[in-house]
C-alpha positions as CSV (number, residue, x, y, z in Angstrom):
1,X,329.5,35.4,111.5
2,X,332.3,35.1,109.4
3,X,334.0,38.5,108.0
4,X,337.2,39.6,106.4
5,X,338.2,43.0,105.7
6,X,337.2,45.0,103.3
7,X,340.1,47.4,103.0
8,X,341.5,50.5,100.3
9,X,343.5,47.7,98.4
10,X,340.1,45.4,98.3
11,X,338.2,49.0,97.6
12,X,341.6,49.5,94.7
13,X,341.2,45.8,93.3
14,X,337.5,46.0,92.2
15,X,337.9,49.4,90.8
16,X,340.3,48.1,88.2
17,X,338.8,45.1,87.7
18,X,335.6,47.3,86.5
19,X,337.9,49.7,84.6
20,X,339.5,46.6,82.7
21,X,335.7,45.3,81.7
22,X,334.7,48.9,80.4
23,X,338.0,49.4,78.9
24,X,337.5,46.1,76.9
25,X,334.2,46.8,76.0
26,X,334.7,50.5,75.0
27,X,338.2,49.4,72.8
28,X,335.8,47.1,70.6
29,X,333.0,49.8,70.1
30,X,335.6,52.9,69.3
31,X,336.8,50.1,67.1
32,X,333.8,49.0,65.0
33,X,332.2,52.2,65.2
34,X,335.0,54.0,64.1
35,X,335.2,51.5,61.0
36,X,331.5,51.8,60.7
37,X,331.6,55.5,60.1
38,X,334.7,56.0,58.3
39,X,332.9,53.2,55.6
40,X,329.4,55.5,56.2
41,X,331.4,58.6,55.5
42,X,332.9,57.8,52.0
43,X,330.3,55.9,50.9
44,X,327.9,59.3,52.3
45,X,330.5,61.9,49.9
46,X,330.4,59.1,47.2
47,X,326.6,59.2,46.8
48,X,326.1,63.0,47.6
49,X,329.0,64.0,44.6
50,X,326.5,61.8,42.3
51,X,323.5,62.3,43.3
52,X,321.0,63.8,40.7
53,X,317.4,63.2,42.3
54,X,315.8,63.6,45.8
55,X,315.9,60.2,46.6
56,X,320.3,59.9,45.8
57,X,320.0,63.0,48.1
58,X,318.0,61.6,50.8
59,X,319.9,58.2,51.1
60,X,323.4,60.5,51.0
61,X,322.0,62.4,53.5
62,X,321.1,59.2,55.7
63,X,324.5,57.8,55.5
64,X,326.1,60.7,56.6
65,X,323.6,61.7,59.3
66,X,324.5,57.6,60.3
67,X,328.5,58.4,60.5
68,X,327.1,61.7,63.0
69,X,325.0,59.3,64.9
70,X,327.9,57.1,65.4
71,X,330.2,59.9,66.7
72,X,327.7,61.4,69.0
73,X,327.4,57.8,70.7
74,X,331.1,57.2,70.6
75,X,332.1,60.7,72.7
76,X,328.9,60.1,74.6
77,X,330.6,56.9,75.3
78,X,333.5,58.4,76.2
79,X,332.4,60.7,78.4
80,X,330.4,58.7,80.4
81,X,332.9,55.9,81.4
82,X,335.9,58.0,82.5
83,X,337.2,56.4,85.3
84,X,337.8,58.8,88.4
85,X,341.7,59.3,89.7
86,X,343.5,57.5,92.2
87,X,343.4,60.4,94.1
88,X,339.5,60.8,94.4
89,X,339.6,56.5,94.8
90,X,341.5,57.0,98.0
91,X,339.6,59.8,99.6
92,X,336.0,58.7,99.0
93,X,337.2,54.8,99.4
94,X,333.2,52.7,99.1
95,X,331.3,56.0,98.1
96,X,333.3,56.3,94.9
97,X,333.2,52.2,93.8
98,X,329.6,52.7,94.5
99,X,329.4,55.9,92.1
100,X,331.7,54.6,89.4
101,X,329.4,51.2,89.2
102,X,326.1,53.3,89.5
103,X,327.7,56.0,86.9
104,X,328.0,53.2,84.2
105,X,324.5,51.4,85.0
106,X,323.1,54.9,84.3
107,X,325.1,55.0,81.2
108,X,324.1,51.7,80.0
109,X,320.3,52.2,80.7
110,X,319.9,55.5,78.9
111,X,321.8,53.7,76.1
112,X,318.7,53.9,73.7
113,X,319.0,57.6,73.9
114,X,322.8,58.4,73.4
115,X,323.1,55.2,71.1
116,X,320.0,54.1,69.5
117,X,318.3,57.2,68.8
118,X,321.0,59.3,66.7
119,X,321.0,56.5,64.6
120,X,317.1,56.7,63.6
121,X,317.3,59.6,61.2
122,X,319.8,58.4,59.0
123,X,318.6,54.8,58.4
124,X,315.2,56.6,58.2
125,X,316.3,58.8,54.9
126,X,318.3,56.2,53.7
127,X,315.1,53.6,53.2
128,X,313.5,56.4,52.1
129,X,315.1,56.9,49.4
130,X,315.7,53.8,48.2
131,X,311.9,53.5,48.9
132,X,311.4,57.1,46.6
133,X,314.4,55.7,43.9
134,X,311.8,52.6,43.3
135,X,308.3,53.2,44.6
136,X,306.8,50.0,42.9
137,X,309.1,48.0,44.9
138,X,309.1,48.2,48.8
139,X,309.7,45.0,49.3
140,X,313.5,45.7,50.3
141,X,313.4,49.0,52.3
142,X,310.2,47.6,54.3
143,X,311.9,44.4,55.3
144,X,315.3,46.1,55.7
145,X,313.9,48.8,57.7
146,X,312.0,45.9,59.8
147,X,315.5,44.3,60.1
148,X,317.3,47.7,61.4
149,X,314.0,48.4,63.9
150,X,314.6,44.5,65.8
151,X,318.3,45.7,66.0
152,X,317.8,48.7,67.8
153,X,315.3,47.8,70.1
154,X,317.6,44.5,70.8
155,X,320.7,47.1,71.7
156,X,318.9,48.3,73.8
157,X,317.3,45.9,75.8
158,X,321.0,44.1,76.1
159,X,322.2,47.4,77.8
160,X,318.9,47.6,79.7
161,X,319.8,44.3,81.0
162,X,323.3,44.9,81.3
163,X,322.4,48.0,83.4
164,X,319.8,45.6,85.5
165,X,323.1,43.2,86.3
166,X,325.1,46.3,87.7
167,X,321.9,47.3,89.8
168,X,321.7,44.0,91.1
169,X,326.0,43.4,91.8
170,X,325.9,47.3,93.4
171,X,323.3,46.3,95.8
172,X,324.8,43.3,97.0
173,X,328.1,45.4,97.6
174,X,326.2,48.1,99.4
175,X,324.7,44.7,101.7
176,X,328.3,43.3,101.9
177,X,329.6,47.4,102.2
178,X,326.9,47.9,105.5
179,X,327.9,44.1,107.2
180,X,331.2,45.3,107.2
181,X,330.5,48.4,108.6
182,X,328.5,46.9,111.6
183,X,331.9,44.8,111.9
184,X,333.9,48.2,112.0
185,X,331.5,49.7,115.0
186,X,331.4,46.7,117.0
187,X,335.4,46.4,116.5
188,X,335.5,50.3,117.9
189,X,333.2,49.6,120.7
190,X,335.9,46.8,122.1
191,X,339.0,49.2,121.7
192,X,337.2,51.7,123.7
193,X,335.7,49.2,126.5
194,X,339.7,47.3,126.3
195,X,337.9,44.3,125.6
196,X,340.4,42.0,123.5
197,X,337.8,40.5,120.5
198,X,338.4,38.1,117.3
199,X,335.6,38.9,114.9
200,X,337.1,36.5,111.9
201,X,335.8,33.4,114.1
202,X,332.6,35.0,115.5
């Protein structure tokens, strides 16, 4: 059996090698969602300041109930993927890298709740009403509403997935976690019988 230590600074060195994936990932969606709605807002106040029938009022609507959508997943994002202190890193040591990796695969596979569904209601009214601006001609809302449906569900199977992976890479750290705790015991058992023992070539 071949073991090495898994120590505070190994515990320290995974923790901010997760923190440095999130923080990558959450920079580029603050980055395009915060785009994204700014663009949905002022084209949302454009259309609302002109609009004279139901239908410019339901797509304004949509596009503005799209730049909410976007903000609710954005602070749910936020939220969700604080990372804990150094302070609570060094006193729960294993326990917390195992909560801060099972905190984001929770995040990641109720994705299609906090991200995909605010979303719904604005694309929604905003084919609506291009369907109710033009009801002889469906054609583009059907297959653009098609279009946005695919995307959605494909979000959220690529954080279903993604949640799957960190499932999969926590388990084999609680297995790697538990071999090195059998190491620990059988360490303590040989200070306390004064048995001199070399567990790295075992």
């Amino acid at each position: 059996m071949t073991t090495h230590s898994f120590s505070l600074e190994d515990i320290r060195s995974r923790q901010a090698e997760l923190d440095r994936l999130i923080y990558r990932r959450n920079r580029m969606e603050y980055l395009t969602g915060g785009l994204a709605a700014a663009f949905l807002l002022v084209i949302g106040l454009i259309a609302l300041s002109g609009a004279d029938t139901a239908a410019d009022l339901a797509r304004a609507a949509g596009f503005l109930l799209l730049t909410a959508g976007l903000g609710i997943a954005g602070i749910r994002l936020f939220r969700g993927s604080r990372p804990g202190s150094d302070g609570d890193l060094a006193a729960t040591g294993r326990e917390h890298l195992l909560s801060r990796r099972e905190r984001e695969r929770r995040l990641l596979a109720s994705a299609w709740l906090w991200y995909v569904l605010p979303l719904v209601p604005g694309f929604v009214l905003v084919y609506l009403g291009t369907w109710m601006a033009d009801p002889a001609r469906p054609a583009f809302p059907l297959v653009a509403g098609a279009a946005t449906f695919v995307f959605l569900v494909g979000v959220g199977l690529v954080n279903r997935a993604a949640a799957r992976r960190l499932l999969r890479e926590r388990e084999e750290m609680m297995n790697e976690l538990d071999d090195q705790a059998l190491v620990d015991i059988a360490r303590a058992r040989a200070v306390e019988k004064g048995v001199r023992i070399d567990l790295d070539d075992c």
